[in-house]
N, C-alpha and C positions, 0 to 999 in steps of 0.2 A: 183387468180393471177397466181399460177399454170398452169392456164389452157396456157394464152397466151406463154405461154414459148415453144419453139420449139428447138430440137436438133440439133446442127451443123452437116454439111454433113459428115457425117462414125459414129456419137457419137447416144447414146441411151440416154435416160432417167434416172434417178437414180430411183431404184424401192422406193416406198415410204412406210413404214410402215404400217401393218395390223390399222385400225382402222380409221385412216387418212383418209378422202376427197382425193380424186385426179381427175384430169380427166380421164374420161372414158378415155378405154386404145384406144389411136387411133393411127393409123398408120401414120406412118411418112411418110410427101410427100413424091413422087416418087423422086427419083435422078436424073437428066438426067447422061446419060452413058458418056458423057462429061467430065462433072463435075469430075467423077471416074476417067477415065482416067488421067489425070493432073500428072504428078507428081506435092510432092511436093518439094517446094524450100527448102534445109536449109535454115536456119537463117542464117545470113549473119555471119562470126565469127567478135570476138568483135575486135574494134581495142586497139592497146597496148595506153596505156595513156602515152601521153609523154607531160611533162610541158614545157609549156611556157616559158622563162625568162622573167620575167615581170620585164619592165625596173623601173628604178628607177624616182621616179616624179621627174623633175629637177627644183630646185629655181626658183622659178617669178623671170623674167630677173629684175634691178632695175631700179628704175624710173629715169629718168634723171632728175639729178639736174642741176641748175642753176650755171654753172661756174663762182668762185669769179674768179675774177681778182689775179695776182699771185702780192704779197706783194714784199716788194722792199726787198733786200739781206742786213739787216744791220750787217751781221755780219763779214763784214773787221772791220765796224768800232765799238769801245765797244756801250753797249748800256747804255743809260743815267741812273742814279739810279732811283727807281722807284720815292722817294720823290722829288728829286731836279728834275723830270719830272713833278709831280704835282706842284711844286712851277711855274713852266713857265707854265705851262698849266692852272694855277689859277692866272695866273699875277702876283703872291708877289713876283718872281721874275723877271723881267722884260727883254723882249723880247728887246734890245736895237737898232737891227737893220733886216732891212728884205732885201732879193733879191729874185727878179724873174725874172723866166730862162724863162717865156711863149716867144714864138716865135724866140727864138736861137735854133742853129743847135747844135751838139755837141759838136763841133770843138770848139768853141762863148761860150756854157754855160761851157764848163770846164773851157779854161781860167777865166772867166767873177766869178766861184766859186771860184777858188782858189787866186785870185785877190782880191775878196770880203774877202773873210777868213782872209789872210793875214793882209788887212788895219784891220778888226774890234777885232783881235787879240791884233795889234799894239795901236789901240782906249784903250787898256784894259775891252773890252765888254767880257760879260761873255754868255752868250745868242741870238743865232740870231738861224731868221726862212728864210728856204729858200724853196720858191713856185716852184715846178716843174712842179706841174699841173697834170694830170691823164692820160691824151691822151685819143687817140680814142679807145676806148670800155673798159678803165680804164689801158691801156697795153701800157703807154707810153715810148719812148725809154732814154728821159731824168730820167724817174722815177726810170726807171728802171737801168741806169749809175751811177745815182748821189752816191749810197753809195759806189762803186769802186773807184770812183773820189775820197772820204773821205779817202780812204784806200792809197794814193800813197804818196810817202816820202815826197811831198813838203810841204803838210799840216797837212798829219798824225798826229807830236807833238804837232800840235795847240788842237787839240780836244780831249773833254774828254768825249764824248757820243754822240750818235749819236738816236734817236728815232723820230719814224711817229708822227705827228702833232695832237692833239685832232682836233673833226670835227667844233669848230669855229674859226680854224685856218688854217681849207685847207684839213685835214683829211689823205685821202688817197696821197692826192697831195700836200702836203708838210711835212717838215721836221725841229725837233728841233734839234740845234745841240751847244751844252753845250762846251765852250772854255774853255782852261786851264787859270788860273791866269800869268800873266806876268812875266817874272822873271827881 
């Protein structure tokens, strides 16, 4: 294996110790004078290492969720106890009267609430549901008035809670709204 081994242009052979097989000593091809000539190149000198700033992975943007619909503001008006909320939402206390605003303007369903309010207070009802409806894409402008309307002085002392309907009662679109006892 020895044998095929040939020295680079200007280098010799390493001599191989007494005893050792080698190849017979043979002369090294000729060099063309070319070749000699050349200088050679340095090595290129190193370049300085200089780091990166390796940026920071940045959070998976997040997934778009599906926009609820923005709940109605009830907090002009108090909200109903939780119990006496299940008592009308289970019927043992009964719903005694109902209005719906579907297709009044604003102007029509305020009066047309605070109108209703007034008689079914006067009735001594303790319980009434009033249908707003949801509007288009759940973002309706009555839905979204009616607990302001609950909150203005004319009716304000009538009511004693104000809370969103269970959903077989109209759900998002309508509203329980618990009267004070009569004096």
């Amino acid at each position: 294996m020895a044998s095929t081994v040939r020295p680079g242009p200007g280098k010799t052979l390493p001599k191989l110790p007494e005893g050792e097989a080698g190849p017979a000593k043979a002369e090294p091809p000729p060099v063309a004078a070319k070749t000699l000539a050349k200088p050679l190149k340095p090595p290129p000198a190193p370049r300085p290492k200089v780091k990166k700033p390796v940026p920071e992975p940045s959070p998976p943007p997040p997934t778009p969720a599906k926009p609820k619909p923005p709940q109605p503001h009830l907090s002009a008006a108090a909200s109903i106890e939780p119990l006496r909320k299940r008592r009308i939402a289970r019927e043992r206390e009964p719903i005694e009267a109902r209005l719906d605003l579907h297709g009044l303007d604003q102007d029509r369903a305020r009066v047309a609430l605070h109108d209703f309010l007034v008689r079914a207070h006067g009735h001594g009802f303790r319980a009434v549901l009033v249908i707003t409806g949801k509007g288009v894409l759940g973002d309706g402008v009555l839905r979204r008035r009616a607990p302001d309307w609950l909150a203005e002085p004319k009716v304000r002392p009538l009511i004693a809670g104000v809370s969103q309907a269970e959903r077989h009662h109209g759900g998002d679109g309508a509203l329980y709204i618990a009267l004070k006892r009569r004096r």
